[in-house]
C-alpha positions as CSV (number, residue, x, y, z in Angstrom):
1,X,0.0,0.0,0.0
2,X,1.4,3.3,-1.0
3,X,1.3,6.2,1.6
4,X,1.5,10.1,1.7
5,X,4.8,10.0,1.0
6,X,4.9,7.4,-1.7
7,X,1.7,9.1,-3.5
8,X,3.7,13.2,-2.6
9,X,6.5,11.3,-4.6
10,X,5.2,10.0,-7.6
11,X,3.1,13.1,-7.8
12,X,6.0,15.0,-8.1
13,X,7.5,12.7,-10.3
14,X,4.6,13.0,-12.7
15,X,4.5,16.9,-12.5
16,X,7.9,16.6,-13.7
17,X,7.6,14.7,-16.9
18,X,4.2,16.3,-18.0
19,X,7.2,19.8,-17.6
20,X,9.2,18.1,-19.4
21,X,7.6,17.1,-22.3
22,X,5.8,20.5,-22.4
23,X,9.7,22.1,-22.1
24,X,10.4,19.9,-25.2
25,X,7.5,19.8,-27.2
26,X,7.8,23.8,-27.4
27,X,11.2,23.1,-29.1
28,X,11.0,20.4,-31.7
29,X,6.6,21.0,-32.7
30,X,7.7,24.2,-34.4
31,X,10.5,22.5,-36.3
32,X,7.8,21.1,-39.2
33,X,6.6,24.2,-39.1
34,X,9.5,26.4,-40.0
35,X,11.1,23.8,-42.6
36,X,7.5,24.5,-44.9
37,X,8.8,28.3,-45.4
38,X,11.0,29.9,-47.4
39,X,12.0,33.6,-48.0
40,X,14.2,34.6,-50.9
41,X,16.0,38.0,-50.4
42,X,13.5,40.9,-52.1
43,X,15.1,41.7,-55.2
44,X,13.2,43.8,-57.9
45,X,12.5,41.9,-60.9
46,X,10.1,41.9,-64.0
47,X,6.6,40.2,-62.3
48,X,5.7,39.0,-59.6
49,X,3.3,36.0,-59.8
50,X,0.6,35.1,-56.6
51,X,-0.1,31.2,-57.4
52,X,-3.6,30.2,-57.8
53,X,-5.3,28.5,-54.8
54,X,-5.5,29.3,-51.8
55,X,-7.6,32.9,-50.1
56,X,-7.3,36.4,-51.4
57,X,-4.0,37.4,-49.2
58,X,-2.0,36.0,-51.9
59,X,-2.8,38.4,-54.3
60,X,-2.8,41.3,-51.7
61,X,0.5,40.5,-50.9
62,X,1.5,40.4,-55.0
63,X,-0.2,43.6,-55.5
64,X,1.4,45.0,-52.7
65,X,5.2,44.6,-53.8
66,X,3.9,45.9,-57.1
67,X,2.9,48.9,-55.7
68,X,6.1,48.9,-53.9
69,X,8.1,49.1,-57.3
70,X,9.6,45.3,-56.8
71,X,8.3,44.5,-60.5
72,X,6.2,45.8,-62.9
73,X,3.9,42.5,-64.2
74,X,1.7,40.9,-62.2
75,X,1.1,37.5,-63.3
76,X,-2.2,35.0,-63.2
77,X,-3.2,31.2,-64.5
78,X,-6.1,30.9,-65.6
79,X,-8.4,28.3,-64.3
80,X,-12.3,27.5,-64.4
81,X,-13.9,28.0,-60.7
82,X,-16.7,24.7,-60.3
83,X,-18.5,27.5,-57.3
84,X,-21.8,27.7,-57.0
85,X,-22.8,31.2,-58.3
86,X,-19.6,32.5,-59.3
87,X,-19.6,32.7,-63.4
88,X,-15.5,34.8,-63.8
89,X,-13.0,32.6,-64.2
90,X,-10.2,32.4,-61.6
91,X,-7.6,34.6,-63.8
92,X,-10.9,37.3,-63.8
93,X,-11.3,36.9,-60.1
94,X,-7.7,38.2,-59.5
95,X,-7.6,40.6,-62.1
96,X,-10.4,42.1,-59.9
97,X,-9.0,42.3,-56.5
98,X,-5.6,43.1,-58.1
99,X,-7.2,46.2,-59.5
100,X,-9.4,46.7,-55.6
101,X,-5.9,46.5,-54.6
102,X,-4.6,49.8,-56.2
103,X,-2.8,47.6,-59.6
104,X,-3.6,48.6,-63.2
105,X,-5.4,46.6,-65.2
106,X,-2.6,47.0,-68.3
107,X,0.1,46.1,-65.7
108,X,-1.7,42.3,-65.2
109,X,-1.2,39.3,-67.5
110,X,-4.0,36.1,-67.4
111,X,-2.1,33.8,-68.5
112,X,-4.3,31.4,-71.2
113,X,-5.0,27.8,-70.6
114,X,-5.7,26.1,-67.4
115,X,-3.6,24.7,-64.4
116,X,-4.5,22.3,-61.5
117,X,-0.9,21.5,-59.9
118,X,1.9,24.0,-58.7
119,X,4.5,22.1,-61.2
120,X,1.7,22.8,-64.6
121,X,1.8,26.6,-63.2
122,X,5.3,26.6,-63.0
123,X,5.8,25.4,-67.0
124,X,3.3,27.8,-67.5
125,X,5.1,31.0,-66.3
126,X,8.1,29.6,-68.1
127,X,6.6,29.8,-71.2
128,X,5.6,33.2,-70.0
129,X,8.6,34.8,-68.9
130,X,10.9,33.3,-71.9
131,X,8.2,34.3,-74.7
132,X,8.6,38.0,-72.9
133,X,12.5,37.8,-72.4
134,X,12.1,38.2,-68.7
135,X,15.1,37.7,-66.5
136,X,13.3,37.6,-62.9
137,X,10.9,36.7,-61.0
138,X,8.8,37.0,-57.5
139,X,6.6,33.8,-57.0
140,X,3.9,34.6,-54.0
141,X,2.0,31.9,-52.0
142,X,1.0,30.7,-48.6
143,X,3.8,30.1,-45.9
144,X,3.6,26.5,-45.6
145,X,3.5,26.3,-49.6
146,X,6.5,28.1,-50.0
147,X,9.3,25.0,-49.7
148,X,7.1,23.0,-52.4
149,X,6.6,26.1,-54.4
150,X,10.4,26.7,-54.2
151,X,11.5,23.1,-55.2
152,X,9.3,23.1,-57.8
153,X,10.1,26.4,-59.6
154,X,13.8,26.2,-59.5
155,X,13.6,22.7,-61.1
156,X,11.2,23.8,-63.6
157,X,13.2,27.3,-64.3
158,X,16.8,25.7,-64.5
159,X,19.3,26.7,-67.2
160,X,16.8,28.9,-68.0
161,X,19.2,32.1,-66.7
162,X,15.9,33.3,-64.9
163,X,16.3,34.2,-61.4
164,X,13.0,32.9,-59.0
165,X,12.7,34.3,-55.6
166,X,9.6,32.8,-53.4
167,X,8.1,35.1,-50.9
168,X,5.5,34.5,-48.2
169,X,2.2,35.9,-48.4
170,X,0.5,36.8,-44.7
171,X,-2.0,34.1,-43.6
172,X,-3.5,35.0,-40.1
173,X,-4.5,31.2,-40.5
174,X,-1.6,29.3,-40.5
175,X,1.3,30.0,-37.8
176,X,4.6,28.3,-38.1
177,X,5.4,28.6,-34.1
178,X,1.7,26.6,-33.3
179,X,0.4,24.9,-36.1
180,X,-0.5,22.2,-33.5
181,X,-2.9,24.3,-32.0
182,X,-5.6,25.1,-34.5
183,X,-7.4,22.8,-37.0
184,X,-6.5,24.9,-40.0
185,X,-2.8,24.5,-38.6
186,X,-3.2,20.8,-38.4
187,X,-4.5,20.6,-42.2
188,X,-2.5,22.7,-44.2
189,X,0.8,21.0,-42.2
190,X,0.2,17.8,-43.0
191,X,-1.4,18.3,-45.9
192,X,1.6,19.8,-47.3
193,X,4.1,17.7,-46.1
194,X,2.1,14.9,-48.4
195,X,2.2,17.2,-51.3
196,X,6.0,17.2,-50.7
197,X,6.8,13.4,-50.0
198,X,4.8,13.2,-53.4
199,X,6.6,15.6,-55.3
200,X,9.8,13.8,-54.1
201,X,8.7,10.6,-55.0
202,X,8.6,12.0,-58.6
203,X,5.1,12.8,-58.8
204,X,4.4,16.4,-60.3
């Protein structure tokens, strides 16, 4: 039979190990996290190009380094929206909140033809950028997008002398640091890291 003491003991035992696995937890969680992002040095170049999916932020954020002189295109796929209601296509949709967001409508290219996977968008600026002689590049998405998105344009874009940064867009949704603690977290983490074992496996 256990008494006070024994009980006082293994109580404190406990309290200890629930610390410590809270202490470590808070240092390896956000590894998977962090690894999903990358951020390329801001350079100017010729467009800057938010890639299709995902909410409005990563067109904000494209518009926005526009507007801040770091290129002078910005860049669309096209792609048909199967959304109850909603007639435009998806290259019309950002053309729209590009111009709410202060771009001119001469200064944004839809590109033609339709996309479904981050490696067909990627030909498709190529064929783009070459066609126009451009010699840079600013590729916009989602945080945890951003190491697939980078893997997948610097394959796609080499020997082609064109330099591709990837930037982050803002998502209030999706924090590197906690992505444990929220369901959209959750989701788009492991969601992506699928994405990427696939695209590793060779599938694209």
């Amino acid at each position: 039979m256990v008494g006070r003491r024994g009980c006082a003991v293994f109580g404190l035992i406990a309290l200890v190990v629930v610390i410590v696995a809270m202490l470590a937890s808070s240092l390896w969680l956000p590894l998977p996290g962090r690894f999903l992002i990358v951020v390329d040095p801001l350079q100017p170049a010729d467009a800057v190009v938010p890639l299709g999916g995902g909410l409005s932020n990563r067109v904000v954020r494209a518009a926005a380094l526009l507007k801040e002189g770091y290129a002078t295109w910005l860049v669309t796929a096209d792609d048909e929206l199967d959304l109850p209601g909603i007639r435009e296509s998806y290259g019309e949709l950002v053309r729209r909140e590009a111009q709410w967001q202060g771009v001119s409508g001469d200064r944004i290219i839809v590109m033609p033809g339709e996309v479904e996977t981050t490696y067909e968008e990627a030909l498709a600026v190529r064929t783009l950028a070459q066609d126009q002689r451009w010699t840079s590049l600013i590729i916009v998405t989602d945080p945890y997008h951003t190491r697939r998105a980078s893997l997948t344009f610097g394959e796609v874009f080499r020997g082609t002398g064109i330099t591709v940064a990837v930037r982050p867009a803002e998502n209030p949704r999706y924090d590197p640091e906690a992505w444990w603690r929220s369901v959209d977290g959750l989701r788009d983490t492991w969601a992506e890291y699928g994405k990427l074992v696939s695209y590793l496996l060779g599938y694209r």
